[in-house]
N, CA, C and O of each residue as an XYZ file, in Angstrom:
320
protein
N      -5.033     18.702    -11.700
C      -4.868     17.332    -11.250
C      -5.470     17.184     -9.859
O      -5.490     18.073     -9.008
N      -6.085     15.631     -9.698
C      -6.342     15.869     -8.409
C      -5.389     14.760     -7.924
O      -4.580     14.192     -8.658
N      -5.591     14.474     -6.421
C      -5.194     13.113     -5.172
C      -5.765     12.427     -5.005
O      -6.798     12.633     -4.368
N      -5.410     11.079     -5.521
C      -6.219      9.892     -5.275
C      -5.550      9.001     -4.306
O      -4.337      8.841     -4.444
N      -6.447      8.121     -2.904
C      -5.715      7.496     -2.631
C      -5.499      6.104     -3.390
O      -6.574      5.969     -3.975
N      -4.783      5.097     -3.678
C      -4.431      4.368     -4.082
C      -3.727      3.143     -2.879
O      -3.127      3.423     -1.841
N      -4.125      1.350     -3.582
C      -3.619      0.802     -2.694
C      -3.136     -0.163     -3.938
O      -3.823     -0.467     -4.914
N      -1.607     -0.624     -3.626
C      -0.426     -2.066     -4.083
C      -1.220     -3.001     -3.340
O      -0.869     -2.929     -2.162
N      -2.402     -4.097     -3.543
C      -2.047     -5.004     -2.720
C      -1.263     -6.437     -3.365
O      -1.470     -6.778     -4.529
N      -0.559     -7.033     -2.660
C       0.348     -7.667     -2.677
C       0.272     -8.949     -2.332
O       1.235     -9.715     -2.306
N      -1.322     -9.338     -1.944
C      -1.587    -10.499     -1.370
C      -1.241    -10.657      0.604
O      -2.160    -11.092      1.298
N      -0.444    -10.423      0.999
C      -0.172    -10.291      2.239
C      -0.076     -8.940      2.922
O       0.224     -8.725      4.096
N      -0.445     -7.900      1.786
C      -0.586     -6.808      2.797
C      -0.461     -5.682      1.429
O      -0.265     -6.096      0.286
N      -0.620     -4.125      1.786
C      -0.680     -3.493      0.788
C       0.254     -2.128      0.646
O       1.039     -1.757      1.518
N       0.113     -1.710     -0.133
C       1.418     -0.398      0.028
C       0.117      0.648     -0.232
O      -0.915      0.216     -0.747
N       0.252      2.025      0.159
C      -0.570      2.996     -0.003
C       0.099      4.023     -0.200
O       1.083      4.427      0.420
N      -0.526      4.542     -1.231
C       0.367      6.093     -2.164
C      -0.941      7.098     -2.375
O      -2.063      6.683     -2.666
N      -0.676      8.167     -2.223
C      -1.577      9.275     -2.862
C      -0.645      9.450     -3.939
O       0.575      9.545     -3.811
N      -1.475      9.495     -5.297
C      -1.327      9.887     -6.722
C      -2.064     10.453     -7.088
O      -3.264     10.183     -7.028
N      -1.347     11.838     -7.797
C      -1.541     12.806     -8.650
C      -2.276     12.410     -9.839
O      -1.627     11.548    -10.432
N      -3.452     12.711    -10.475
C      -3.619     12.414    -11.733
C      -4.629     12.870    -12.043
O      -5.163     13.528    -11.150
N      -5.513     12.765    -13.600
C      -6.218     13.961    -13.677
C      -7.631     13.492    -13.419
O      -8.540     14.309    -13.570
N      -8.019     11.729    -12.887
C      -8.552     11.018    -13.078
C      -8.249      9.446    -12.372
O      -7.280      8.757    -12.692
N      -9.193      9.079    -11.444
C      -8.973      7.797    -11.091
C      -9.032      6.585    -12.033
O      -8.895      5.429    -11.631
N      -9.220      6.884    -13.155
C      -9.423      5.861    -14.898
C      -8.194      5.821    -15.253
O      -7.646      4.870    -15.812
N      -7.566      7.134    -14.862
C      -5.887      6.831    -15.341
C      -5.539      6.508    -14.891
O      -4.761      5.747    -15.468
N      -5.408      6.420    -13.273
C      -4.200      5.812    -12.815
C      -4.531      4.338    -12.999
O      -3.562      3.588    -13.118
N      -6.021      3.689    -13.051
C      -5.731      2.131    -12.897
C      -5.672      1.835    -14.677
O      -5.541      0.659    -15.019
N      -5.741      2.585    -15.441
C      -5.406      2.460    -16.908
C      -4.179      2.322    -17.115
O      -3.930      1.564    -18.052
N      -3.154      2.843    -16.509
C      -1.716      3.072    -16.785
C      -1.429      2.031    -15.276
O      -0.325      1.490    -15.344
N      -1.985      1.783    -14.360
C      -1.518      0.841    -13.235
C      -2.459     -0.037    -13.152
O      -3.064      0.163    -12.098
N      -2.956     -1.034    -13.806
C      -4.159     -1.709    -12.997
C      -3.895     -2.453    -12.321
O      -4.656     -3.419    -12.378
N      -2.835     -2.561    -11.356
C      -2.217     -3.174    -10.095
C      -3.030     -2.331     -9.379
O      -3.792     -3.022     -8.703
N      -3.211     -1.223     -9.223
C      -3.706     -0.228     -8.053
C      -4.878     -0.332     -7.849
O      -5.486     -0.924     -8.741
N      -5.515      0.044     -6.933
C      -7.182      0.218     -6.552
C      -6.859      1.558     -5.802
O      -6.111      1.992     -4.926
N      -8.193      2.099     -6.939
C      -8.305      3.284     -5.891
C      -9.064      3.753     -5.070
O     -10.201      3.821     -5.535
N      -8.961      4.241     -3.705
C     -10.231      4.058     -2.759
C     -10.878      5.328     -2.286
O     -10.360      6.278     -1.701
N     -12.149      5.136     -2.673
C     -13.167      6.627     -2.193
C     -12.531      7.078     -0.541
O     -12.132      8.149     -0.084
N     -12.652      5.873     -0.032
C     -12.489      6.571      1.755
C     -11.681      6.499      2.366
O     -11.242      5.359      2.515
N     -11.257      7.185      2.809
C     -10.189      6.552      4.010
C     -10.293      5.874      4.563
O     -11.450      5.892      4.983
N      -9.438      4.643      5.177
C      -9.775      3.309      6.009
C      -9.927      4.095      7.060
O      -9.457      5.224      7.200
N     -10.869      3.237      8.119
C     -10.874      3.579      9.283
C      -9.511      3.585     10.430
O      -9.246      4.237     11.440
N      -8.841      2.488      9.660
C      -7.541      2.682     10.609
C      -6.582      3.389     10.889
O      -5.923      3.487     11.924
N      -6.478      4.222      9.279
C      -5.494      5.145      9.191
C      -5.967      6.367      9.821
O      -6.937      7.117      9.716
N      -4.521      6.243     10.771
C      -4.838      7.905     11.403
C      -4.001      8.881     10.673
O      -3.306      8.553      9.711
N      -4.063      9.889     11.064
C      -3.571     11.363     10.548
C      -2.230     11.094     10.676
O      -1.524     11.849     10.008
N      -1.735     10.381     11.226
C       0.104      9.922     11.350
C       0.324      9.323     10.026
O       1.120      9.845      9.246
N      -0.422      8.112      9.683
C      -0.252      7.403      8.381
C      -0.491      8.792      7.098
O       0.388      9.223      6.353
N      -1.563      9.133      7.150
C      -1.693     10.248      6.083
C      -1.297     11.393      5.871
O      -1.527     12.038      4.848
N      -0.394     11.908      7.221
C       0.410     12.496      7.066
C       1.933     12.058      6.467
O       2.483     12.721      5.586
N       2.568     10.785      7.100
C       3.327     10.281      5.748
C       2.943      9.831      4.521
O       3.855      9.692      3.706
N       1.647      9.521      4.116
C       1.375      9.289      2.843
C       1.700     10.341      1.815
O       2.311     10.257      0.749
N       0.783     11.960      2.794
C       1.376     12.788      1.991
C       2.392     13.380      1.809
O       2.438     14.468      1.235
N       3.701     12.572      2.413
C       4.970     13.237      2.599
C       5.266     12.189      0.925
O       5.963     12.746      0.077
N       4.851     11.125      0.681
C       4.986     10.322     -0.106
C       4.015     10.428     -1.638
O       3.950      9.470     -2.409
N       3.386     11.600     -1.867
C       2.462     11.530     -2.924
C       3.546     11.570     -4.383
O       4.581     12.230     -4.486
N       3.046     10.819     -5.232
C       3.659     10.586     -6.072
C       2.718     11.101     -7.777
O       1.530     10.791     -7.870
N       3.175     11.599     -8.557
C       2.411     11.942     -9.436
C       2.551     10.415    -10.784
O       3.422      9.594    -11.075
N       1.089     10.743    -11.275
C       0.622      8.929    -11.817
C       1.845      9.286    -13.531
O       1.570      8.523    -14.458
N       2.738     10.078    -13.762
C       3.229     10.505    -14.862
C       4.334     10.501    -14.692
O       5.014     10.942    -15.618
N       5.004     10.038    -13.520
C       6.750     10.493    -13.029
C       7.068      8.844    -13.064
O       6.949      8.021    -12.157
N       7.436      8.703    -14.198
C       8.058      7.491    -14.730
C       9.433      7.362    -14.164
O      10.198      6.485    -14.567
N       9.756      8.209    -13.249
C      11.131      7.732    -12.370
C      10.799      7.195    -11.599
O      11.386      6.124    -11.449
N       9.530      7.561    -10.465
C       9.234      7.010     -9.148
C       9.638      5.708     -8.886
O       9.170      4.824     -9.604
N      10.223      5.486     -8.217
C      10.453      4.024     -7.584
C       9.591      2.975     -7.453
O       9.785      1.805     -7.785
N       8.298      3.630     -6.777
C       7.354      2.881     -6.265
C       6.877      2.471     -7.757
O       7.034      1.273     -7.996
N       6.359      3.195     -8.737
C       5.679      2.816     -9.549
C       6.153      1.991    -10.540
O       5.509      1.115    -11.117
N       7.883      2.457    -10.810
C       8.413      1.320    -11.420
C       8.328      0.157    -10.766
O       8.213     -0.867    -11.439
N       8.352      0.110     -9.922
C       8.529     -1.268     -9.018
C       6.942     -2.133     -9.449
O       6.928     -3.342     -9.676
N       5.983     -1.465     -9.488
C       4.696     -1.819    -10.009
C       5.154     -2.926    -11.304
O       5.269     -4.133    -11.515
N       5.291     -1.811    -11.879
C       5.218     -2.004    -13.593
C       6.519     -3.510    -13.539
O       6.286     -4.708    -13.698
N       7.605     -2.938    -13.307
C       8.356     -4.286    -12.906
C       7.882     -5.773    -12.554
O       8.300     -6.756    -13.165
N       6.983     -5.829    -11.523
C       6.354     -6.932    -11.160
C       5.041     -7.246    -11.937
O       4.494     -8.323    -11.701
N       4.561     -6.500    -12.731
C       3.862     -7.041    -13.613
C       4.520     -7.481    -14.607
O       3.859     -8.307    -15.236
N       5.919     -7.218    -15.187
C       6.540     -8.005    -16.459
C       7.039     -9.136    -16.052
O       7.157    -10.206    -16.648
N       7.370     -8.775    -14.826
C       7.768    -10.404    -14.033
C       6.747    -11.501    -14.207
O       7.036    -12.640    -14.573
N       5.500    -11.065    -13.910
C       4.438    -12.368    -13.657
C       4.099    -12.308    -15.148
O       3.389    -13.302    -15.298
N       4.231    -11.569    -16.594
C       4.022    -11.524    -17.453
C       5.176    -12.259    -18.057
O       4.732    -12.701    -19.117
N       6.216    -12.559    -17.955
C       7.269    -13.293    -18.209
C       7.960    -12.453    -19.488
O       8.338    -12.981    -20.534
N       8.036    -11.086    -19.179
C       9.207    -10.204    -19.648
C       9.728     -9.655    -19.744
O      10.580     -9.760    -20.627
């Protein structure tokens, strides 16, 4: 598996996760809420990506919070 970074955006701002997966096709196949990004922003320093990677989440751990929370708000705007 590799680390992808990944961004929630949300319209007013975005959430950022490194995810586990074997493939950046999967994670926006199974999330296409997410974008996943070749580079690192310029803004993020080694503080941010060092909590990111305190926060990496694998794209298959159907407990994660964060990702349910994804999937959640897409049945919401899907109306189910």
């Amino acid at each position: 598996m590799d680390k992808f970074l990944t961004c929630y955006d949300y319209g007013t701002g975005g959430i950022w996760r490194y995810v586990f997966a074997e493939s950046a096709q999967e994670i926006v196949t199974k999330y296409p809420e997410l974008e996943v990004v070749d580079l690192v922003p310029e803004w993020m320093d080694q503080n941010v990506i060092n909590s990111l990677n305190e926060l990496t989440i694998d794209v298959n751990d159907n407990n994660d919070e964060f990702l349910n929370a994804v999937v959640n708000e897409r049945n919401k705007s899907q109306g189910i």
